[in-house]
C-alpha positions as a Markdown table, in Angstrom:
| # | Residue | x | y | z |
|---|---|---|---|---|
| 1 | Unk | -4.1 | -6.4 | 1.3 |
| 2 | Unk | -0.8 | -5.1 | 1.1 |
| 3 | Unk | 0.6 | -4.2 | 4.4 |
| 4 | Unk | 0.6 | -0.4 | 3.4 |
| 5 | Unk | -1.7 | 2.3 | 4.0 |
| 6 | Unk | -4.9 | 3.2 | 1.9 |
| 7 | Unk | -6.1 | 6.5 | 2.1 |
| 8 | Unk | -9.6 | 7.2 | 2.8 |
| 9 | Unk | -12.2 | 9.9 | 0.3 |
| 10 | Unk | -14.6 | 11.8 | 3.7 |
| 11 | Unk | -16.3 | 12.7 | 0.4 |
| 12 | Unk | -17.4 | 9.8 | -1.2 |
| 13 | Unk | -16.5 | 7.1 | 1.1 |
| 14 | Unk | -13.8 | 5.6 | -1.2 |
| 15 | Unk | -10.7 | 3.9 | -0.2 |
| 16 | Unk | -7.7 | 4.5 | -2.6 |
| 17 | Unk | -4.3 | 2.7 | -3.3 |
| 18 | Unk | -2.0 | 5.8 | -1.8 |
| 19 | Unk | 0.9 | 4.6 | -4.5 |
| 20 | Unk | -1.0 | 3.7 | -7.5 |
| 21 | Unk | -3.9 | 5.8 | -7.5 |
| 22 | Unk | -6.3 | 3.3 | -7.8 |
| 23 | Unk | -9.6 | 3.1 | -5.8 |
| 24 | Unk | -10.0 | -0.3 | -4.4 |
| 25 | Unk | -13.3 | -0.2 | -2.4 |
| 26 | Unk | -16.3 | 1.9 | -2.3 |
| 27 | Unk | -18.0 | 3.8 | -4.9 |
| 28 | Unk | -15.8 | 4.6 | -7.0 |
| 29 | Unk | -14.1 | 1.7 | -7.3 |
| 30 | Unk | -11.5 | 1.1 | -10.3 |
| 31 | Unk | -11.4 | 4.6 | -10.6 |
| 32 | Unk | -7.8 | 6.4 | -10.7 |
| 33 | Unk | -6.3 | 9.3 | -9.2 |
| 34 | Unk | -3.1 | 11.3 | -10.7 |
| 35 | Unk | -0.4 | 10.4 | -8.6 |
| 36 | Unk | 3.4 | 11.6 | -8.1 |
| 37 | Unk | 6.3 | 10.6 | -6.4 |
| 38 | Unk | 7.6 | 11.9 | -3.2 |
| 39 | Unk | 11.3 | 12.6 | -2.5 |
| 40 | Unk | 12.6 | 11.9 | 0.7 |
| 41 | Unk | 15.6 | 14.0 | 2.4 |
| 42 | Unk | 16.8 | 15.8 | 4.8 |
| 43 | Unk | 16.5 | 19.1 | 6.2 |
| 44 | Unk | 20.6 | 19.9 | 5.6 |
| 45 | Unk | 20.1 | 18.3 | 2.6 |
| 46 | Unk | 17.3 | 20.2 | 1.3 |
| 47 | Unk | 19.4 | 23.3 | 2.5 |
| 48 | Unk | 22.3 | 23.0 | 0.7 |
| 49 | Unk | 20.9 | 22.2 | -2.8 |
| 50 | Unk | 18.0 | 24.9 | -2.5 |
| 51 | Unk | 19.4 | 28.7 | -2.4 |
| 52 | Unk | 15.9 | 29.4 | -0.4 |
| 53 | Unk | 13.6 | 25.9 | 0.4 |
| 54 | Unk | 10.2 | 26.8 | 1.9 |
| 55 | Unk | 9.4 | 24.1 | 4.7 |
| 56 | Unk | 6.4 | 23.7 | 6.1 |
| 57 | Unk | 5.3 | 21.9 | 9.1 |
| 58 | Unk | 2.4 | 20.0 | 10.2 |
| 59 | Unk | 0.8 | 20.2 | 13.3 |
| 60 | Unk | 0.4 | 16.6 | 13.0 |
| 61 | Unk | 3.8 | 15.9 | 12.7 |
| 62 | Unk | 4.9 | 15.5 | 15.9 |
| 63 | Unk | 2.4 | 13.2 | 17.3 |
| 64 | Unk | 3.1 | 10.6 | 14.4 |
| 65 | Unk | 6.9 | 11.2 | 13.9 |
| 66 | Unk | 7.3 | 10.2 | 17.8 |
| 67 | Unk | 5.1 | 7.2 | 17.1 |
| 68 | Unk | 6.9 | 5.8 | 14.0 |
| 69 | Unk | 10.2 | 6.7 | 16.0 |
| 70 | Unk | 9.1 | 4.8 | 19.2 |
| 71 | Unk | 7.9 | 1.6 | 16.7 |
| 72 | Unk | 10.7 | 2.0 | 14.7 |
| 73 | Unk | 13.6 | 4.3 | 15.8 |
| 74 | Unk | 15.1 | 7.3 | 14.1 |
| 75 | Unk | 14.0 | 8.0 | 10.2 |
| 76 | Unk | 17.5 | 8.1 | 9.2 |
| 77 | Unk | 18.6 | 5.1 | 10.6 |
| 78 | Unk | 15.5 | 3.2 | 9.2 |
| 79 | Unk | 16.6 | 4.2 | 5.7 |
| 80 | Unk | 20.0 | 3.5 | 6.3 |
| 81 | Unk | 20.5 | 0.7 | 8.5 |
| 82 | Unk | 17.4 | -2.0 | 8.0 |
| 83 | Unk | 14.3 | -2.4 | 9.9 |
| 84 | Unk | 14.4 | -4.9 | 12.3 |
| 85 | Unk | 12.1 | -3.0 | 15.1 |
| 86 | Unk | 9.2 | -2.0 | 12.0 |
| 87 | Unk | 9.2 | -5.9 | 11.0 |
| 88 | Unk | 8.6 | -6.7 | 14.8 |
| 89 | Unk | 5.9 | -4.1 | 15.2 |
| 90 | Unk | 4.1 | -5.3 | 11.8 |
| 91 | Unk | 4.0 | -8.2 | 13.0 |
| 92 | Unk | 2.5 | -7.0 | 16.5 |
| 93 | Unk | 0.2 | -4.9 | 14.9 |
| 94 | Unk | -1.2 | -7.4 | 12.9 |
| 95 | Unk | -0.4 | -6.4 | 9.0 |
| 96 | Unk | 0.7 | -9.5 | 8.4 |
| 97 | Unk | -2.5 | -10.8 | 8.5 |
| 98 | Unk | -3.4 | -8.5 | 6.3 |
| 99 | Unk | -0.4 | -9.1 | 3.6 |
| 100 | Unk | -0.6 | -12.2 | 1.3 |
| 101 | Unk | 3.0 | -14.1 | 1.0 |
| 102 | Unk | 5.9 | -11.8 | 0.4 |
| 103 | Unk | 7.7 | -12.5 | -3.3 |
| 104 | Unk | 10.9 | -13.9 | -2.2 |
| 105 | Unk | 13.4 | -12.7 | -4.2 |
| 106 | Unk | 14.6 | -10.3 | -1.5 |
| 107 | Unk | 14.6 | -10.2 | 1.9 |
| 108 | Unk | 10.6 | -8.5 | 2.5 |
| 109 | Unk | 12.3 | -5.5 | 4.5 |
| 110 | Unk | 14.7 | -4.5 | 1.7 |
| 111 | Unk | 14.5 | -0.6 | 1.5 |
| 112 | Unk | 15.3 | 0.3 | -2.2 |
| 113 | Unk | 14.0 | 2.8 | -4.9 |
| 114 | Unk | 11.2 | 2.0 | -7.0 |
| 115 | Unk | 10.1 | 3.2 | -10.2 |
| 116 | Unk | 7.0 | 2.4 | -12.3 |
| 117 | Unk | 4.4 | 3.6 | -14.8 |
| 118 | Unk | 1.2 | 1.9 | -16.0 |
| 119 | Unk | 1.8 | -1.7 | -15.4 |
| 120 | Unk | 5.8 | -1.7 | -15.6 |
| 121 | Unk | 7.8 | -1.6 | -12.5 |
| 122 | Unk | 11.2 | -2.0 | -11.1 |
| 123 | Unk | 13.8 | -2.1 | -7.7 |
| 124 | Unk | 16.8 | -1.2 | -7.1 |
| 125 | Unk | 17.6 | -2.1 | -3.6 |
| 126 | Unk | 19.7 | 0.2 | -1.5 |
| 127 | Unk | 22.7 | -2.1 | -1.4 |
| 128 | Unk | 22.7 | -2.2 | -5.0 |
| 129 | Unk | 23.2 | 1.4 | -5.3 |
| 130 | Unk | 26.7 | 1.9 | -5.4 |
| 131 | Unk | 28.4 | 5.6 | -4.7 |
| 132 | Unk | 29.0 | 6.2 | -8.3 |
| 133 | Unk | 25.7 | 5.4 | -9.0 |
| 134 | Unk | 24.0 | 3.3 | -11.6 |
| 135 | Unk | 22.8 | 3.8 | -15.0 |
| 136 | Unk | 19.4 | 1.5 | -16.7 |
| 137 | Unk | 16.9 | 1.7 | -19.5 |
| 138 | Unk | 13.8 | 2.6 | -18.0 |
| 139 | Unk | 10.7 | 3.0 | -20.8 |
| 140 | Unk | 13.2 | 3.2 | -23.7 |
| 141 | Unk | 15.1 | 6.0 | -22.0 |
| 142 | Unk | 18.6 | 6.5 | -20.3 |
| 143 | Unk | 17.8 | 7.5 | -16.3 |
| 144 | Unk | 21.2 | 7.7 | -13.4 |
| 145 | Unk | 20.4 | 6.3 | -9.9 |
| 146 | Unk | 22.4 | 8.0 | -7.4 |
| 147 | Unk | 22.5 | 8.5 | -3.6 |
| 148 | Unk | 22.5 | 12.8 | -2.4 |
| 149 | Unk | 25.9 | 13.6 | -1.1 |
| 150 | Unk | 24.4 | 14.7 | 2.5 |
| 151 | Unk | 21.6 | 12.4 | 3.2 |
| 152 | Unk | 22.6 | 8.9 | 1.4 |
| 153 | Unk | 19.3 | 9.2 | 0.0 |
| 154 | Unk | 18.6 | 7.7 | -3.4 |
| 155 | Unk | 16.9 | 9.5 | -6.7 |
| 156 | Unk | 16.2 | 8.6 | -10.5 |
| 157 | Unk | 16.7 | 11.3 | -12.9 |
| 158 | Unk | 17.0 | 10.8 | -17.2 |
| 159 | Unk | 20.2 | 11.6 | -18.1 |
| 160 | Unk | 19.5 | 13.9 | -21.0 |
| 161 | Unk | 17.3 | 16.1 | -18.9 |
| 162 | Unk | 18.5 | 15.8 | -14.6 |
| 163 | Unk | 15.5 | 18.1 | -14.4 |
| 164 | Unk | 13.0 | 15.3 | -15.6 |
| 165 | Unk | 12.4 | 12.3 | -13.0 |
| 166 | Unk | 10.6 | 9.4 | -13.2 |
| 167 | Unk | 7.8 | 8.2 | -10.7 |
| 168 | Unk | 9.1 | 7.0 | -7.9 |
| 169 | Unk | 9.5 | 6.2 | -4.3 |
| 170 | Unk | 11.8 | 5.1 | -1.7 |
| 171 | Unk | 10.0 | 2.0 | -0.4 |
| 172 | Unk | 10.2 | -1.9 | 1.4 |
| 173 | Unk | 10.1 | -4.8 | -0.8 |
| 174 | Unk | 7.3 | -6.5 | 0.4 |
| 175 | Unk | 5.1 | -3.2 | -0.2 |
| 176 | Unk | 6.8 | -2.6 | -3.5 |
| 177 | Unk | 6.3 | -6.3 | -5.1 |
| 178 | Unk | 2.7 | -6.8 | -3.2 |
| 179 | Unk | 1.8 | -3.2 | -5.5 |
| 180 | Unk | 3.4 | -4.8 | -8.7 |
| 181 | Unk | 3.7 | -8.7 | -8.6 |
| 182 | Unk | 5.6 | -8.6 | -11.8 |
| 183 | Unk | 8.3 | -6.1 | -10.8 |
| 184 | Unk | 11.7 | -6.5 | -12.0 |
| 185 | Unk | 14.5 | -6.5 | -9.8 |
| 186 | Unk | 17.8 | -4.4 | -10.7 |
| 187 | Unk | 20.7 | -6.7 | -10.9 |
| 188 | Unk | 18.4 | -9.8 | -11.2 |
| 189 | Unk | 18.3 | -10.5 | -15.3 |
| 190 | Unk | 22.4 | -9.8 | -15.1 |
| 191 | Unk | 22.7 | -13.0 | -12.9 |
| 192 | Unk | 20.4 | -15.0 | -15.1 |
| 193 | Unk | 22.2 | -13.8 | -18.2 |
| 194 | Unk | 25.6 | -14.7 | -16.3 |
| 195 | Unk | 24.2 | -18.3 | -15.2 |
């Protein structure tokens, strides 16, 4: 379908979109779930901002973090430094069979940001996200992109209210435009206007 995961109701034998929400085979079908965005961080990151951050553990964790690290090597350094070794083991895996053609507007292993609501969506790949940070419109409001001084990491707030965020989720392109088709691309209307 997409090339990412879908998550699966014991309960009614459904199979759900794990970004959108949506249920996409199985009884329920075309049903929607509430959904929210995930931050991604750091453990030193998380404890400098927090005065007293509650972690919690899964005993699950360790099985699957030395899986994705064996298939892809070190989180970090996935976010930061591409994905050659996860594009390799997609492809031995199989996803790709899976995955209709990639939108090719950016390269399909592009990390970046991604924000969207109902049927509007947006990217801001990573290397578009500059240390100062960037400002859009998103929805008729003001939001600031900017990376967290420890971890690199970046996160969408509104700029009249830092406490407010938008959905979103640090993702790969070819996830990200398979989800929404008609996403637009930060950076990409500026070059069309300059051309």
């Amino acid at each position: 379908m997409n090339g990412l995961a879908l998550l699966w109701d014991y309960e009614t034998g459904t199979y759900w979109d794990h970004v959108t929400g949506e249920a996409l085979h199985g009884p329920l079908k075309g049903e929607r779930l509430d959904v929210w965005g995930i931050e991604v961080t750091t453990v030193a990151a998380a404890l400098a901002e927090y005065e007293a951050p509650e972690l919690h553990r899964s005993s699950a964790a360790p099985i699957r973090a030395g899986l994705m690290r064996m298939i892809t090597g070190s989180d970090m350094d996935m976010i930061h430094k591409g994905a050659g070794r996860l594009s390799k083991a997609m492809t031995a895996l199989g996803f790709r069979r899976t995955m209709p053609a990639v939108d090719n507007r950016l390269p399909e292993m592009a990390q970046g940001l991604g924000l969207f609501e109902g049927d509007q969506a947006v990217f801001y790949p990573m290397d578009r996200i500059t240390d100062a940070g960037i400002r859009d419109n998103w929805r008729g409001k003001s939001i600031v992109i900017r990376k967290g001084k420890i971890d690199r990491i970046p996160v969408a707030v509104y700029e009249d209210d830092e406490s407010a965020r938008p959905m979103q989720l640090l993702m790969r392109w070819y996830g990200f435009c398979l989800t929404f088709p008609r996403a637009r691309i930060y950076g990409e209307e500026e070059d069309k206007a300059d051309g």
